[in-house]
Every structure is written in structure tokens, then in C-alpha cells.
C-alpha positions, 0 to 999 in steps of 0.5 A, a space after each residue: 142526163 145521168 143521175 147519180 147519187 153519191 152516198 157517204 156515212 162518214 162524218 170526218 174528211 178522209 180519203 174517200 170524202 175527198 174522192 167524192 168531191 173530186 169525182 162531182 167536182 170533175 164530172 161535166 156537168 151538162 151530162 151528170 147531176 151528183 147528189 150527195 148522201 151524207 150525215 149531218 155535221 159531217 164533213 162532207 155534207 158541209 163542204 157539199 153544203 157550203 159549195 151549193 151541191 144537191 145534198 140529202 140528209 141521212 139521219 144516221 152515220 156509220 152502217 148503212 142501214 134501212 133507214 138511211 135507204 128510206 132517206 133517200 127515196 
């Protein structure tokens, strides 16, 4: 199985919010497992949330920074 780890800074619903869940929803679950990387209250992390996908906190938005990469490990 593949791991794959999906990360987003945004906190609103736009394009590329939207391409990530697509893309998890799509992939065969059987040979993927996505998780996503998101702010709190953000959009995406909600709808992850809300839909039982793995999902790991990111502390801050915008810029991905050091800290954020600490919040994945």
C-alpha cells in the first residue's frame, strides 16, 4: 500500500481544496491511504473531518514553515 500525505494551508474551499478531496475520494482505497494536512477551521480540514479521512492538525495557515513540517512528523 502507498502512503500519501495530502498537505493544504488554506483555510477556505477553492480550487485546489477541492482537487485534494477529489484526488482521496478517487483513489482505490485498497492500494492508497491519503491523509490530509490542514489548518484548524479551515475548510478542508472540516470536510476531511466530517467524512472520517485521516487528518493531522497544522498549527498554522498560509506559508508552510518548520513548524508545520514538525506537525507532521
Amino acid at each position: 500500500m502507498i502512503s500519501v500525505i495530502h498537505v493544504n494551508t488554506e483555510r477556505t474551499w477553492r480550487g485546489g481544496e477541492k482537487q485534494v478531496y477529489n484526488l482521496i475520494k478517487g483513489l482505490p482505497q485498497d492500494e492508497f491511504r491519503s491523509v490530509i494536512a490542514a489548518p484548524v477551521k479551515g475548510a478542508l480540514y472540516d470536510k476531511a473531518q466530517s467524512e472520517n479521512f485521516p487528518v493531522i492538525l497544522l498549527r498554522s495557515t498560509g506559508e508552510v514553515s518548520i513548524r508545520q513540517y514538525q506537525d507532521i512528523k
